[in-house]
N, C-alpha and C positions, 0 to 999 in steps of 0.2 A: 201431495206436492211432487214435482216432475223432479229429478234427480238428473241432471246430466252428466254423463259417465265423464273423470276426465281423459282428458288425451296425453301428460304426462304421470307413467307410473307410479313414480316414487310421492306423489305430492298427498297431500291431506288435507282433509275439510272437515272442521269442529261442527259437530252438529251433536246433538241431547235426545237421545233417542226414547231414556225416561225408562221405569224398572231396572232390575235385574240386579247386577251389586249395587248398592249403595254408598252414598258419601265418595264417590269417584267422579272426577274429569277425566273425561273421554275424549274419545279423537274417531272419528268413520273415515276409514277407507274405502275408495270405490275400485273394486279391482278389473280386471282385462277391459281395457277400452273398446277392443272390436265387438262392433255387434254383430258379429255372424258366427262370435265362438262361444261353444255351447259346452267346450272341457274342463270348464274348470275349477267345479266343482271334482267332478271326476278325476283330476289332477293329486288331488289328497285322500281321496280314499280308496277302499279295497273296492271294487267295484264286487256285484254281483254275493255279495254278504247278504248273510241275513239276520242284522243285530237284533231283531225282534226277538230273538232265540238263542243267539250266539252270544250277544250280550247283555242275554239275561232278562229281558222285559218280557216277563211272565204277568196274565193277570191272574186274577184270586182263586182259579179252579186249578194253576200250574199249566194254561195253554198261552203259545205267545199270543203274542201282540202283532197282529200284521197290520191295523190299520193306527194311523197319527190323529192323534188329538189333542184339543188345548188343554194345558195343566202336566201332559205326560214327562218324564223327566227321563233323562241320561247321565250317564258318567261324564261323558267327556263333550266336548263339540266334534268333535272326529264320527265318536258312534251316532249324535243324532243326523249328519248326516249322509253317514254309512245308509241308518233306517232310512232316511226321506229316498236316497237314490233306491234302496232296494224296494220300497213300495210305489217307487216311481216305473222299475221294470213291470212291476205284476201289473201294474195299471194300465202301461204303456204309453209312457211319455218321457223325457230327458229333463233332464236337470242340470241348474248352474247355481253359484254363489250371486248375488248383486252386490249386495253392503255387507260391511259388516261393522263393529263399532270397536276401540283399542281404551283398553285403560292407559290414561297418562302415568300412572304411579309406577306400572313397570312395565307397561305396553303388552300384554297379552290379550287376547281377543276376548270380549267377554259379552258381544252380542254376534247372533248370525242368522242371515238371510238368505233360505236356497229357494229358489223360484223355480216353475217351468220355463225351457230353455226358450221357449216362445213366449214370454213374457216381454213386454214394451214394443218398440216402436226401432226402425232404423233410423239412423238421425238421417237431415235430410242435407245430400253433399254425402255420403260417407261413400257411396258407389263409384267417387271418382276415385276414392285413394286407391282403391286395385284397377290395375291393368286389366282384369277378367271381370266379368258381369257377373254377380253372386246369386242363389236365388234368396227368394224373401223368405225371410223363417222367422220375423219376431211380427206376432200380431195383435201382441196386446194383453195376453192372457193373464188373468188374474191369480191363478194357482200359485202357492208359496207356503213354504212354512219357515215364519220366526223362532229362535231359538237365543235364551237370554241366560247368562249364566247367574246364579242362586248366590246367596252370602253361604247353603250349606255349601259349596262349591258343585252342585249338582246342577244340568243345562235344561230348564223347562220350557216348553212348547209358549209361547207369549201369544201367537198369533196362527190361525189354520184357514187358508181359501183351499177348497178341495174341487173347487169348478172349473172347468177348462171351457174356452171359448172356441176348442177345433178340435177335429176327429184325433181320436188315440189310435196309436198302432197295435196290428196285432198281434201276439205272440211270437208269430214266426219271423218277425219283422222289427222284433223288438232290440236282436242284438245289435241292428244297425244303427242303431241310436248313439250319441257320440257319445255320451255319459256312462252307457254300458258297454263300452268298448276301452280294451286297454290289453295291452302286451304282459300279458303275466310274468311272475319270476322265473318257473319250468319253462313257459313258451322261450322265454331270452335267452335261457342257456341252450334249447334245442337250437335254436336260430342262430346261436355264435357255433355252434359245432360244426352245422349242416352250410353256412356262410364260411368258415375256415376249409372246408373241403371243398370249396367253390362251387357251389350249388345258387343258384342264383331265388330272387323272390317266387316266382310261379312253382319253382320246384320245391321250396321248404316250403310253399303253402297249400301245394299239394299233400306232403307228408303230415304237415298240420290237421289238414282236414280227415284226415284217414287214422291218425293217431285220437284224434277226440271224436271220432264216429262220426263227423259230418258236419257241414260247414257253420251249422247254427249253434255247434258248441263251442268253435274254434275261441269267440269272443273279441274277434277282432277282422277287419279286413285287409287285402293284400296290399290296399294303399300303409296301412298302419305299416304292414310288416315292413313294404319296401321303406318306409320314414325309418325305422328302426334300426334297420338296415345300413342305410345312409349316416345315420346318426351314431350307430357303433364303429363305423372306422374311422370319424373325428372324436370318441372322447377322451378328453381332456380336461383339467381346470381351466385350459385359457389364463388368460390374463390375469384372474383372482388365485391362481395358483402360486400367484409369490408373495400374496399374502399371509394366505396360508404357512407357507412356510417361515417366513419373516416372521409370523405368530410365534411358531413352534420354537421356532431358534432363543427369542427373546424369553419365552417362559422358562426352558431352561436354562438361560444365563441367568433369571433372577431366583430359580427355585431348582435346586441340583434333585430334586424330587419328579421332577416333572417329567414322564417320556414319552417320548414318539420314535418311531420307525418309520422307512421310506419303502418299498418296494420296488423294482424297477428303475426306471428315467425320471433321476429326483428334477434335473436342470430343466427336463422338457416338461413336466407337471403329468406325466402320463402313468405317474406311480399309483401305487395304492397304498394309505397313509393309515397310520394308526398312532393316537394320542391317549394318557392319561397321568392325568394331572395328581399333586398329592394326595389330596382328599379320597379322589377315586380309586385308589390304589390301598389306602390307608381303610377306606368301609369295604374293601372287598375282604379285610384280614378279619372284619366283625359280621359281617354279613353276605361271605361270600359262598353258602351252601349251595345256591342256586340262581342261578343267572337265567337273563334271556337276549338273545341276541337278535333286537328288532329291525327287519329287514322291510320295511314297507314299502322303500322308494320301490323296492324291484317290483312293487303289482302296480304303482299306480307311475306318473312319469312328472318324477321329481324333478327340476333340474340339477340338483346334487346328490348323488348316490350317498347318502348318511345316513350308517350305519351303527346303532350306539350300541355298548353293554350292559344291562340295567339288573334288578333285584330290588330289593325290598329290606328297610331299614327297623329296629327295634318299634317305630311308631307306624307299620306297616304302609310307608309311605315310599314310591319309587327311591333309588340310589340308584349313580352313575359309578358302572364302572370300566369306564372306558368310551370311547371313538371311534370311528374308522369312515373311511372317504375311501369306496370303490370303485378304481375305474377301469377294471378288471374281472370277469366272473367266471372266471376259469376253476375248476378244482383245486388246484394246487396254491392258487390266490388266495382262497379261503383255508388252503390249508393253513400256508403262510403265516395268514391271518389270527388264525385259534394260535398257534406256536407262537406268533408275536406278543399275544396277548396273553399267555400264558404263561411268559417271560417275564411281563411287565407284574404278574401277579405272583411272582416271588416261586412260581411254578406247582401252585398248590393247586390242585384240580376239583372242581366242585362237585357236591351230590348228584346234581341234576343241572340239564341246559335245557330251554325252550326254542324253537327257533321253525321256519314254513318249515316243509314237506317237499322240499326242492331235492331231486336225490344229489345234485352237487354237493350242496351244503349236508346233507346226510353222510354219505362216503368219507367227507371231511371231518365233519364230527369223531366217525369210527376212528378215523387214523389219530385223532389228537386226543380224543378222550374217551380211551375205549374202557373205560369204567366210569364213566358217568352214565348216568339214567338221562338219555334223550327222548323229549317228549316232543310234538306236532303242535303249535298253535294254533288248538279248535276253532277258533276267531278266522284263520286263514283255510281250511277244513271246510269249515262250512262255507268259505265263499267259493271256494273251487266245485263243492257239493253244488252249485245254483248254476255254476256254466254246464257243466259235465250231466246234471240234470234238469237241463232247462224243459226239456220236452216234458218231463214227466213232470216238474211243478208246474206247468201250463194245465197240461190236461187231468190231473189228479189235483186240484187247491188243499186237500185232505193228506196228500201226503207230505209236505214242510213240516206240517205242525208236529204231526207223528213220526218223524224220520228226529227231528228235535228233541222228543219225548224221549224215544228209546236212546238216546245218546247222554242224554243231560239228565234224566229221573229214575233211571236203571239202578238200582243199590247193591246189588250182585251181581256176579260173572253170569251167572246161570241166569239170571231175572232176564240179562243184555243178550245172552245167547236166545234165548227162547223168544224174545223180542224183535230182534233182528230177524232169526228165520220167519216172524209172522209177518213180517213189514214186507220181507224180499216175495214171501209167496203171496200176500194180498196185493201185490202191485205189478206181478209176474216182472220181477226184475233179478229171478237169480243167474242170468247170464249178462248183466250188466258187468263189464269190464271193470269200471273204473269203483264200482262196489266191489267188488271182486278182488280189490288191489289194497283198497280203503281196508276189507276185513283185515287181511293177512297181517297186515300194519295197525291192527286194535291195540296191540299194546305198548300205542308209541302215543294215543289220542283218547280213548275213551276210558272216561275217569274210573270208573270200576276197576280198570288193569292197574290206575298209576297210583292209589292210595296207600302204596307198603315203602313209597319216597315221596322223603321232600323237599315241596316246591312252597310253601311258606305263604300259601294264601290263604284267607280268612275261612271258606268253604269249601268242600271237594269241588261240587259242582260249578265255582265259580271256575274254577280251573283253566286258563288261557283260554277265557272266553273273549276275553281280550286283549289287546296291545299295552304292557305295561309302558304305558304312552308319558315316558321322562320329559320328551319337548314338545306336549300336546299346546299349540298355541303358540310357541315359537317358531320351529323348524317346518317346513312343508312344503306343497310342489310350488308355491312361487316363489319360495325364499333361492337367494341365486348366494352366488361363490363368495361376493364384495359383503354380504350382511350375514354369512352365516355365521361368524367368530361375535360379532357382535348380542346375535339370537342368541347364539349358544352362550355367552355369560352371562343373558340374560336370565336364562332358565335355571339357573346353575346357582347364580342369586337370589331368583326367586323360592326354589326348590330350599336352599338352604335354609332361608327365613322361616319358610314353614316348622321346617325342623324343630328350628331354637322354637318356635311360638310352641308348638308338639310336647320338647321340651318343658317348657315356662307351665304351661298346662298342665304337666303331671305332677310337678312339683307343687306349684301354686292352687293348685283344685286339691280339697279336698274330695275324698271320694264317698258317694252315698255308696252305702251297706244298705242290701235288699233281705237281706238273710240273718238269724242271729247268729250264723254259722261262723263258726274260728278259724277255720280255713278262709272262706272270703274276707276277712279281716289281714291275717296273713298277707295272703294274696295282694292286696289293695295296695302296698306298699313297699311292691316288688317289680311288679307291671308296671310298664307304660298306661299310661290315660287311657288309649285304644286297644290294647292286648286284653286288659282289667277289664272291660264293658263285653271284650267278648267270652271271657271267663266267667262272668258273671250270669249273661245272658244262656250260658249252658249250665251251670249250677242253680240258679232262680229255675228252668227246664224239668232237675231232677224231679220236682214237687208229681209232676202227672207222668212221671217213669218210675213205676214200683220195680224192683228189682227179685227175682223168687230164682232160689235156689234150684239148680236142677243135679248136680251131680256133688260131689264132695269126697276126693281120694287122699285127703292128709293134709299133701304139703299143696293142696292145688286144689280151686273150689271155681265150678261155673255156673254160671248165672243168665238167666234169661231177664232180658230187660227191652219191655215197650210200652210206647205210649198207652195211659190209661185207656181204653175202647179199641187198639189196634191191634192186638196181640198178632195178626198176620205181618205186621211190621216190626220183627224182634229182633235184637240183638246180643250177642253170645260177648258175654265178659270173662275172662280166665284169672282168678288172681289170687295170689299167694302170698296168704296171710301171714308166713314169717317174716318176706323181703319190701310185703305194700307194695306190691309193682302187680299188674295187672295192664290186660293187655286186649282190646273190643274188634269184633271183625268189623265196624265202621271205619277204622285206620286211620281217623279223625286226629290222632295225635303226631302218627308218624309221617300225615301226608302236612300241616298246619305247624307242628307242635306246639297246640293247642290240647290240654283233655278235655275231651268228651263227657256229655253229659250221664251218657251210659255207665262209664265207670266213676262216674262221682255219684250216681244213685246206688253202686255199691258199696262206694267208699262211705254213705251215708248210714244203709242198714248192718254195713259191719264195722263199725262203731271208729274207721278214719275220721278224727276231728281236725289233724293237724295234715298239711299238705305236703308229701313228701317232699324231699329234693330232686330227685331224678326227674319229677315229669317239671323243671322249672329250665326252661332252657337259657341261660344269658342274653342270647340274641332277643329276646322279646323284654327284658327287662329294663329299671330304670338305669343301672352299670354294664348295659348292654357294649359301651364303649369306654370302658376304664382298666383301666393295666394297659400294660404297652405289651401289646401284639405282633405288632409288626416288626420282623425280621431284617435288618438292615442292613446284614452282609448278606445275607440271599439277596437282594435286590442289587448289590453294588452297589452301594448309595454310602455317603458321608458317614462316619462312625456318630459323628455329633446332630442329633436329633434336632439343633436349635438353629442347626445353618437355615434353616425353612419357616417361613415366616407363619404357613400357614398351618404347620408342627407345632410353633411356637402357640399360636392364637387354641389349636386344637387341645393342646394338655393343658391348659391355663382353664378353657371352657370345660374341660371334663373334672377335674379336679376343683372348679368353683362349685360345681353343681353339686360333686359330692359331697365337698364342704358346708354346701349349705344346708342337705340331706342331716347330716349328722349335728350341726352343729342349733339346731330344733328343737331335737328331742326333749331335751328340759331345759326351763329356766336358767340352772348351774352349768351348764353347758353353752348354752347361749351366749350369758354372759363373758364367758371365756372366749367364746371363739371371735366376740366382737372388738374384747381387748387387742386378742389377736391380729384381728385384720388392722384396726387401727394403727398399730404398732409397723405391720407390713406397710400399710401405705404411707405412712413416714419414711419408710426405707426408700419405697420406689418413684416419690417424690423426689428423695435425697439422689439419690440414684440418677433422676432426668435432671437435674440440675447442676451435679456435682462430677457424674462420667464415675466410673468403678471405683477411683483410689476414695472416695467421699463415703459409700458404700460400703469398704471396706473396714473404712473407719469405722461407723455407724454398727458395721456389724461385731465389731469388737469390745465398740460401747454398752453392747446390748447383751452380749452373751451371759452373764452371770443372770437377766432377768429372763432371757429363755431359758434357763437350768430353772429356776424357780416357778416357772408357770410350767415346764416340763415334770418338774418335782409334785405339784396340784395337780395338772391334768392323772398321772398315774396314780396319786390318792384316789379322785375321780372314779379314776377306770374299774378301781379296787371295790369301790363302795358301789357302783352298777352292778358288777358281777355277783355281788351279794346279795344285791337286790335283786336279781335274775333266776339267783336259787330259788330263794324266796317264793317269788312267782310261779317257777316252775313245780314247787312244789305244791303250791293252792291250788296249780291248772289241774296236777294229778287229783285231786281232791274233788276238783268241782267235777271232774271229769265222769266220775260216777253219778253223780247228781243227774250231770245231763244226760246221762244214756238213757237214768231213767224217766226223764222226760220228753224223751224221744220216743222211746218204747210207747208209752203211754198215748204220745200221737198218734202212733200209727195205731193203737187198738180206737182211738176215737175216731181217727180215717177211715177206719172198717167200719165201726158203725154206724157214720153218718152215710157209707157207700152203701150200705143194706137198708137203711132208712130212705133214702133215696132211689134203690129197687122197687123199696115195698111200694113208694107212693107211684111209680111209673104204673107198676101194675097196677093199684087200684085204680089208675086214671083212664087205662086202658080197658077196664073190664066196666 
């Protein structure tokens, strides 16, 4: 069916496009009405990436994925079509959005359509609405790939045309293509230096071309630069700029929690703003080891420079902490910017920041947080790697895969060194500059240098493989100034829900035991839903990692530990059997704080049943947000915690949870804490109905029967504790038991491993 694009932006057409989440009404948008623009796909991503590799789609031998197929799956909609545009360069063709389809329940995109740019037909009449004659560029072509979002929340390939009905371009020809073309973050700031010292287009794009070796890595042409050009001495919000601020104002009149900062000319909208609301401010005090500061407008061309502060919450799921709107990219803006925001976070400075490779943003980093561990996101890394060496992935198809390999499958410094020098000499590329510059800077990008800090993701390798993408599906290059405040609570709502559901999940699941191990018993009821599954999935691990003694000086015992058949793949455990602390060159723990498998296959054959405390970090737990953290006079803020409505909703929500945690546990307990509630919500009935003085009363009426059920509950406490003895003393008892049917395993694991030699060999012989 023919689809006509419409001619009013904002409007929408119900259409049922069939898969992908279920039990949703939907809505399809058709976006950019002209038919002769071919940007706008390329509007929202990092051009010139290669998520094949960068984000992670490996097939079953560990080599990416350069080619798209039906069934293939992505994290986000963002990465697959980062993938479609960068298999679009190697191919040689451009790419655009067509449709795409919105959930009604919270309006996130949850189908998508990137077609070749030369797909359809111009409408007929559309050559009068320009004054200039265009030429013809849509001829029909069938090439597309559909992309449908999963109920796992994962985006699968629905639909693949891989045929094109006209010649592709070729390599050398390829950067002109509109879709692989876009003004980078480094390019903007060289272009406002050499534009403020009056330097005009031909001349900063001369310099451009000389600086990236030649005009086919520049990534962009001289029309772009002059647009850019043009476009940086008007920005501004414009007219949504008093929205914006009218937002700002209004939040803090109703929530004294709430902050923002202006920069510059707040009257003329020409400042640079920074916001963060309670909540964000409040998980930065539970989860603010490690941030990242997502800067994507600056590679692709957003119409709103938004800028968020993000991390990663107890159910390893994005957390907001913080905002910013730059209309500004000066060094000192950015410094501004960290000092602003580092204001608004009570002035506690984190382990580690994520953020490009811009040396603006670098130099600013140093001055504001010159003890944090600043790392490069490889996600943006590797898209700079595909302009800088466009020649040589042309003429080498062999080197992507392997340039990705040594970067991403490296497991030592020495493994990456020796790898590197074979890449740089099989490709005669050691005088390559911008390798050259990439090395120096290894230990700010390539995960073997960063695994001694952390950054709080699930696997080394996953490591800023990509955009911890908070408003994936809300915020982007068509969203404009008048719907950003509204996307962004969208996200913000929606992000939340997950949460509580994350929540409600670990609570309400009980959790399957893989193992009859008393540590993951332990464990199970300390984690989040998602920490527990990856806890587990490295202790279920231990079973084909024997562990064998190599040295033994006292106070300090190491251990060699690898995969049953890979002994070439080992790892060195050091652990000291008086404090149970133990410590693996994998760095698995310090870079996740997650433990590793390797030292739970010690903790197995040296007879740790119980899981200490040290390796249990809060932040990953189900009280990962309980006690009050948060500093009230550091911040300047209200002495009274409840002026804040969304204070008020948050200790109500963390203390129900707890309460329900404890009040579980037995039968006699149970019951108690139901009288309890009952009792409460009489009050707080009384309470909305009656205003304090009723309340008052209520709670005077009552107090002799809270001494009485306070008088129980510590009988209670008394009689658990005793029972806890109890236990603890049968665990010491069994505890011999189990060792020795432990031991006993592993002499039966040896002989069935010998029994299993013997028959290779006679099969062989």
């Amino acid at each position: 069916m023919d689809i006509e694009p419409l001619t009013i932006e904002n409007e929408v057409m119900e259409f049922d496009m069939g898969g992908g989440v279920e039990d949703e009404t939907t809505t399809l948008d058709l976006e950019h009405p002209d038919d002769d623009y071919e940007g706008d796909y390329n509007d929202e991503l990092v051009e010139g990436s290669n998520p094949s590799t960068s984000l992670g789609f490996l097939n079953s031998n560990g080599e990416p994925d350069l080619e798209p197929y039906e069934g293939m799956e992505f994290d986000s909609e963002q990465a697959a079509r980062i993938f479609y545009n960068s298999y679009a360069r190697r191919v040689g063709f451009s790419t655009r959005v067509s449709v795409y389809q919105r959930s009604r329940r919270d309006g996130s995109i949850i189908c998508r359509q990137i077609v070749c740019s030369r797909e359809g037909f111009r409408r007929e009449g559309a050559e009068n609405r320009s004054k200039r004659q265009r030429t013809i560029t849509r001829v029909g072509c069938k090439a597309q790939m559909t992309v449908k979002k999963q109920s796992s929340g994962k985006w699968a390939v629905s639909k693949l045309v891989k045929e094109h009905n006209h010649e592709l371009v070729p390599p050398d020809k390829v950067h002109c293509l509109r879709s692989h073309r876009h003004v980078s973050g480094p390019a903007r700031s060289l272009i406002d230096t050499l534009q403020a010292a009056g330097m005009g287009p031909s001349g900063v794009m001369s310099v451009l071309i000389k600086e990236s070796g030649g005009i086919n890595n520049v990534g962009f042409t001289k029309v772009d630069c002059q647009n850019y050009m043009s476009s940086s001495r008007q920005r501004t919000l414009g007219s949504g700029g008093q929205i914006i601020f009218d937002y700002l104002k209004r939040m803090q009149a109703e929530d004294p929690r709430f902050f923002y900062a202006v920069q510059g000319d707040f009257e003329n909208s020409t400042g640079n703003i920074f916001w963060a609301d309670a909540n964000s401010r409040m998980n930065y005090n539970y989860f603010g080891e490690t941030v990242t500061f997502d800067t994507t407008y600056r590679m692709n061309r957003y119409r709103v420079p938004f800028a968020p502060f993000t991390g990663w919450n107890h159910h390893a799921q994005p957390v907001l902490f913080g905002c910013a709107l730059l209309l500004n990219e000066s060094e000192s803006s950015f410094v501004w910017l960290f000092q602003t925001w580092l204001e608004a976070m009570s002035g506690r400075h984190p382990i580690s920041i994520t953020t490009d490779q811009d040396r603006i943003i670098r130099a600013a980093v140093v001055e504001v947080f010159p003890g944090t561990r600043h790392r490069f996101c490889k996600w943006n890394v590797f898209r700079e790697a595909q302009e800088k060496l466009s020649d040589v992935y042309h003429s080498h198809p062999t080197f992507e895969a392997e340039f990705q390999k040594c970067i991403n499958l490296t497991e030592t410094i020495d493994e990456f060194e020796s790898c590197w020098e074979s890449l740089l000499q099989r490709y005669g590329l050691g005088d390559n500059e911008w390798l050259q510059s990439m090395y120096i800077a290894r230990q700010q990008w390539i995960p073997v240098y960063l695994r001694d800090t952390f950054f709080g993701e699930m696997s080394i390798t996953q490591g800023s493989d990509s955009i911890n993408s908070y408003f994936d599906g809300y915020i982007n290059a068509s969203t404009n100034i008048q719907v950003l405040i509204k996307q962004y609570e969208k996200a913000i709502a929606t992000r939340y829900e997950k949460e509580v559901k994350a929540d409600y999940d670990t609570i309400n699941t009980s959790p399957v035991l893989r193992t009859p191990s008393p540590m993951e018993k332990q464990v199970a009821y300390l984690y989040t839903r998602k920490i527990y599954m990856k806890f587990q999935e490295e202790l279920v691990e231990t079973l084909a990692y024997p562990a064998t003694m190599i040295d033994d000086t006292g106070s300090e015992t190491i251990y060699r530990v690898a995969k049953f058949g890979e002994d070439h793949k080992s790892h060195f455990v050091r652990f000291s059997v008086f404090e149970k602390k133990a410590s693996c060159s994998c760095q698995m723990f310090e870079f996740s704080g997650i433990i590793c498998r390797h030292i739970l296959a010690v903790f197995r054959v040296t007879n740790v049943l119980t899981f200490p405390s040290h390796y249990i970090l809060k932040r990953w737990t189900r009280n990962a947000k309980s006690g009050v953290l948060l500093d009230e006079r550091a911040l300047g803020l209200p002495s009274d915690s409840q002026e804040s409505s969304a204070a008020r909703y948050d200790s109500l929500r963390r203390e129900a949870i707890k309460y329900v945690e404890e009040g579980a546990e037995t039968v006699h307990v149970y019951n108690v804490a139901m009288d309890a509630l009952h009792e409460a919500a009489k009050k707080v009935a009384a309470s909305k109905k009656h205003g304090s003085g009723a309340i008052q009363s209520a709670l005077d009426n009552g107090s002799q029967q809270l001494q009485s059920c306070s008088m129980d509950q510590d009988k209670k406490i008394q009689e658990l504790t005793d029972e806890l003895e109890n236990a603890s003393q049968l665990c010491e008892a069994y505890r011999s038991k189990l060792f020795a049917v432990l031991k006993n395993m592993e002499e039966q694991k040896l002989k069935i491993s010998v029994k299993v030699q013997n028959v290779r060999l006679n099969q062989r012989s």
